[in-house]
MDAnalysis code that builds the backbone (N, CA, C; Angstrom):
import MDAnalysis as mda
import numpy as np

u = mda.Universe.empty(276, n_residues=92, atom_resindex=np.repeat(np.arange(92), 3), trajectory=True)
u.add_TopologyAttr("name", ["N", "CA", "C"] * 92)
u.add_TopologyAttr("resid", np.arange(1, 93))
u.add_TopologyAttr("resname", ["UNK", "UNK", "UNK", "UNK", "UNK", "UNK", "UNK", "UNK", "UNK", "UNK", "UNK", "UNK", "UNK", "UNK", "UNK", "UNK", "UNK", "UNK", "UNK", "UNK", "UNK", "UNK", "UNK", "UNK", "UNK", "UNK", "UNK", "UNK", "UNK", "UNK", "UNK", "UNK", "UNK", "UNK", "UNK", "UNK", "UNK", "UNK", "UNK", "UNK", "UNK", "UNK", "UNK", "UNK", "UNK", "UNK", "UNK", "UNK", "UNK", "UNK", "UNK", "UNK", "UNK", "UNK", "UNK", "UNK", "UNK", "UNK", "UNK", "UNK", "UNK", "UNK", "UNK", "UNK", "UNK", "UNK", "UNK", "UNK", "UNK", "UNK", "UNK", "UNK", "UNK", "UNK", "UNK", "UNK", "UNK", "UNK", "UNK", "UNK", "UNK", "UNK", "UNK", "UNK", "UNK", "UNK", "UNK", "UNK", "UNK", "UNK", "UNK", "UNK"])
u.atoms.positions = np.array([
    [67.185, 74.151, 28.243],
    [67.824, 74.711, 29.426],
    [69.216, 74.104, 29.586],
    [70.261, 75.017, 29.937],
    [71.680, 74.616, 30.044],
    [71.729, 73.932, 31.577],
    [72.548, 72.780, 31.432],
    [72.937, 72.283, 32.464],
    [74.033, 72.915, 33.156],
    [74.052, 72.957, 34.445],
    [75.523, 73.666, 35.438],
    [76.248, 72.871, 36.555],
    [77.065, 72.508, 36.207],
    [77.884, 71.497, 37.346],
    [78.762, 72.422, 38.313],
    [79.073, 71.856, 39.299],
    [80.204, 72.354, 40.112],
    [81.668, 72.249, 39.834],
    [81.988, 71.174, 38.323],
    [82.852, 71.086, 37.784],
    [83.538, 71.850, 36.435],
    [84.098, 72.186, 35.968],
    [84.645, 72.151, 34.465],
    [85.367, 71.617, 33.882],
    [86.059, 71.553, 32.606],
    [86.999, 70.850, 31.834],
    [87.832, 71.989, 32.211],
    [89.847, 70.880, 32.259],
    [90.470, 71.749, 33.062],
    [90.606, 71.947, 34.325],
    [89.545, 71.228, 35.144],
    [89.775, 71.561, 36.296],
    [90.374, 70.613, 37.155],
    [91.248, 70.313, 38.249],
    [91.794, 68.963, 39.030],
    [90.775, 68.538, 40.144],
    [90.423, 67.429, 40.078],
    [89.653, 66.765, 40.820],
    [90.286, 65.598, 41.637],
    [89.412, 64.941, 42.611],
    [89.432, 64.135, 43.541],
    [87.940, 63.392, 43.162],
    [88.159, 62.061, 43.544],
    [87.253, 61.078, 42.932],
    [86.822, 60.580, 44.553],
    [85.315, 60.928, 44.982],
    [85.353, 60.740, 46.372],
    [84.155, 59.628, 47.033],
    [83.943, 59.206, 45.794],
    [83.206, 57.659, 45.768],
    [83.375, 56.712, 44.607],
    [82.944, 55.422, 44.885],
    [83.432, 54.518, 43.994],
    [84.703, 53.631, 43.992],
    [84.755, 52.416, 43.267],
    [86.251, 52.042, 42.445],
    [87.454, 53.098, 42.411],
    [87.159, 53.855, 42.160],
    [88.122, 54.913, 42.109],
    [88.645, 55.716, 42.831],
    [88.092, 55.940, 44.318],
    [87.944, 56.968, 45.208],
    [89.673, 56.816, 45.844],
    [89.443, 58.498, 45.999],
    [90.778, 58.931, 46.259],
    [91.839, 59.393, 45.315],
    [91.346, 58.751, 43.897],
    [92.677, 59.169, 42.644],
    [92.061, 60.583, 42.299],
    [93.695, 61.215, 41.624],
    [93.334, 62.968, 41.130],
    [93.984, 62.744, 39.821],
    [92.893, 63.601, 39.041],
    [93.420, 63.978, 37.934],
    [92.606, 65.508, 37.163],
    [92.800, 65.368, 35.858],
    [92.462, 67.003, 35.108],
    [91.266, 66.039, 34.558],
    [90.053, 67.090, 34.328],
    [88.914, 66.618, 33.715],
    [89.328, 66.918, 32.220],
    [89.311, 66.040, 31.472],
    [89.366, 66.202, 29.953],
    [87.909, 66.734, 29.326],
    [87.191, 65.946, 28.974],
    [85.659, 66.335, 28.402],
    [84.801, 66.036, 29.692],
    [83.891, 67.186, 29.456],
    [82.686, 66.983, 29.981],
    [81.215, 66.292, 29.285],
    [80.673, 64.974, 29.445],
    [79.903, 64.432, 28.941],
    [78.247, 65.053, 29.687],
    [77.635, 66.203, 28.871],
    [77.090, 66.811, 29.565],
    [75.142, 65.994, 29.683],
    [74.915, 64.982, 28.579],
    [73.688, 64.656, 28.493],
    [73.784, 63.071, 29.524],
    [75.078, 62.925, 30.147],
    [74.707, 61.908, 30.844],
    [75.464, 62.369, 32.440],
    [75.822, 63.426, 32.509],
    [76.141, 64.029, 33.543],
    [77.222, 63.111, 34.136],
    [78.143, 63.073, 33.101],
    [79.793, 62.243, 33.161],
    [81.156, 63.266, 32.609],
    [81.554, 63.042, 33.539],
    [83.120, 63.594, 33.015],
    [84.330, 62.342, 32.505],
    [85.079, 62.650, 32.077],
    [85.944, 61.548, 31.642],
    [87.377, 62.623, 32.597],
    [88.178, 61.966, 33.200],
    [89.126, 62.404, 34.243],
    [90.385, 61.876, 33.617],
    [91.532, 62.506, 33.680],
    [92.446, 62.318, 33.388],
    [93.597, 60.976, 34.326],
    [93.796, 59.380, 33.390],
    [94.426, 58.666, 34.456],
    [93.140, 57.757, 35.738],
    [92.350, 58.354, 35.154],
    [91.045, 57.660, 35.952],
    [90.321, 57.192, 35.052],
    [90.046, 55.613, 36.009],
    [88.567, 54.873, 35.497],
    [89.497, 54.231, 33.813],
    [90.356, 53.908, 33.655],
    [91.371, 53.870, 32.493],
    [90.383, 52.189, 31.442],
    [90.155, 52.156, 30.425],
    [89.113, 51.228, 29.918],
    [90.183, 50.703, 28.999],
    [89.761, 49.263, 28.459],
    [90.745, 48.914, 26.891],
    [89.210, 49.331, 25.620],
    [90.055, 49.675, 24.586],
    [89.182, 49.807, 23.915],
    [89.875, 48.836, 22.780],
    [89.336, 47.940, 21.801],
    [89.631, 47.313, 20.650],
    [89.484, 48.248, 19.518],
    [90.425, 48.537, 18.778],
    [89.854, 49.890, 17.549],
    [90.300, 49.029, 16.469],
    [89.788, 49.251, 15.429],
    [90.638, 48.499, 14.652],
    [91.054, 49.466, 13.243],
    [92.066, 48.567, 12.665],
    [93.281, 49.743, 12.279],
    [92.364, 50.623, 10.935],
    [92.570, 51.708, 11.263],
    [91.929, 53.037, 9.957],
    [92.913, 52.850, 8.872],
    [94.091, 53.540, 8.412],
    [95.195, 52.960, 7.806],
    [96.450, 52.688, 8.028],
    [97.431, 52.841, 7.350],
    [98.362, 52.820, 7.092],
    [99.528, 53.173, 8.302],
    [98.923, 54.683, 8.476],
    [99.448, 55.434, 9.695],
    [98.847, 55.097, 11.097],
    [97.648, 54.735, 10.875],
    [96.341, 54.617, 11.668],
    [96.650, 52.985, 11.947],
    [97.444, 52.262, 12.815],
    [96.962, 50.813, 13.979],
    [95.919, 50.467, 14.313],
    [95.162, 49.508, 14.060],
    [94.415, 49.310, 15.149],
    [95.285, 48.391, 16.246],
    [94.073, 47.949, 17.173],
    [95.178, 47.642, 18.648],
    [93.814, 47.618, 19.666],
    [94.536, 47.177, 20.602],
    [93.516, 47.405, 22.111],
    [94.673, 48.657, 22.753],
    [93.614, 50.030, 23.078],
    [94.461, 50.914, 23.167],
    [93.705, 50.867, 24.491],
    [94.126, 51.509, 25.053],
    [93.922, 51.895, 27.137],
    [93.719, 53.657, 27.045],
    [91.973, 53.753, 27.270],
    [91.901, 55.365, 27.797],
    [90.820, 55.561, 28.773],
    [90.433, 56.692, 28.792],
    [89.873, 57.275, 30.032],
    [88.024, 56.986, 29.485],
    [87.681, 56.303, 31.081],
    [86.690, 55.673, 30.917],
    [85.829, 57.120, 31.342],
    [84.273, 57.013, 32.020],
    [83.704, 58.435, 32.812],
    [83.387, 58.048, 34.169],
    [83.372, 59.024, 34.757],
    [82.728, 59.100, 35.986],
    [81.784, 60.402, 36.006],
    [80.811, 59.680, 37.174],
    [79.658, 60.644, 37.425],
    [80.187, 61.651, 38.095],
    [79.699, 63.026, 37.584],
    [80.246, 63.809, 38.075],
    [79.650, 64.779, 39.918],
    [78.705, 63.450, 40.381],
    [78.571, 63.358, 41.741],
    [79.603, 62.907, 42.328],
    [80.165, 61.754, 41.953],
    [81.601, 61.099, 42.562],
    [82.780, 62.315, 42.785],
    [82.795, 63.667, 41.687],
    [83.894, 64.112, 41.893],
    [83.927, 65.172, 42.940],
    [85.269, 66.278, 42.988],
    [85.222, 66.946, 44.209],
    [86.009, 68.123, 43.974],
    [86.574, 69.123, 43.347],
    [87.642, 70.017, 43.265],
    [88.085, 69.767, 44.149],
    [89.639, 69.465, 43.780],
    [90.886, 69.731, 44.379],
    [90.684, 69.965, 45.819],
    [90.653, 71.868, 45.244],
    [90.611, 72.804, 46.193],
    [90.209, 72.880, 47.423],
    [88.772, 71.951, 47.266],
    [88.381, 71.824, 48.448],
    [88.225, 71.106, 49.272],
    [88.366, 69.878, 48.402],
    [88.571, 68.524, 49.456],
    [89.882, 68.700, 50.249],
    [91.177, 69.768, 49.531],
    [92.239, 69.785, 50.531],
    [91.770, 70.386, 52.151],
    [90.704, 71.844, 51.700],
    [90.111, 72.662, 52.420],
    [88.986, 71.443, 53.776],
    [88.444, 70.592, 53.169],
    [87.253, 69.683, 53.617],
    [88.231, 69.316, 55.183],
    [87.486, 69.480, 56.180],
    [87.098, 68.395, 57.451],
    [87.462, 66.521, 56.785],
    [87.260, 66.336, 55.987],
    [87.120, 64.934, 55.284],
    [88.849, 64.773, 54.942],
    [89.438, 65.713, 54.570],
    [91.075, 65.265, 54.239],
    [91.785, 65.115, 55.150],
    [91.824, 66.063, 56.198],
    [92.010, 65.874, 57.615],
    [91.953, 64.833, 58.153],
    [90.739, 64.369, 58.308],
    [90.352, 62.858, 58.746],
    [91.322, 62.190, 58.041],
    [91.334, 61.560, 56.659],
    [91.859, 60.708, 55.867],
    [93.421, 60.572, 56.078],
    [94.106, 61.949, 56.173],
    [95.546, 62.141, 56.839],
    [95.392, 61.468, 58.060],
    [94.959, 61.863, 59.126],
    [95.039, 61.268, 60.763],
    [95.142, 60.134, 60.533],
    [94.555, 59.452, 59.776],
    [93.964, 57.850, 59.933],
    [95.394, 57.529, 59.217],
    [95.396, 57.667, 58.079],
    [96.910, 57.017, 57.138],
    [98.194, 57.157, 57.501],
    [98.388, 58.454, 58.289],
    [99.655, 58.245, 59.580],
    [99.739, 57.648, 60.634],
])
């Protein structure tokens, strides 16, 4: 049976729990057997790779860690949400 989120890859999100809450970015992959997205600019991890060849560095490179994709929120509607409203009033 196919799994169905309220999200897709491509789509701009709002991160509305967690470490992270409040940052936006584009969902890159959807990690669908652990019900994680990886977000663009969010949740950012070091990874140690080490060098393939020539062309290929290794390095500690910096990328996009996941989040559960309960934490996230379209855009669209958190602008739309009672909840952004609030968050404006309060920060002015």
């Amino acid at each position: 049976m196919k799994k169905r989120f309220h999200v897709k890859r491509g789509d701009t999100v709002v991160v509305i729990s967690g470490a992270h809450k409040g940052k936006t970015g584009k969902i890159l992959e959807m990690i669908v057997a652990k019900d994680r997205a990886r977000v663009e600019g969010v949740a950012m991890i070091k990874r140690h790779e080490k060098r393939r060849s020539e062309t290929q560095p290794g390095g500690i490179v910096e990328r996009e860690g996941s989040i559960h994709v309960s934490n996230l929120m379209l855009k669209e509607v958190y602008d739309a949400s009672k909840r952004r409203k609030i968050v404006a009033a309060v920060t002015s």
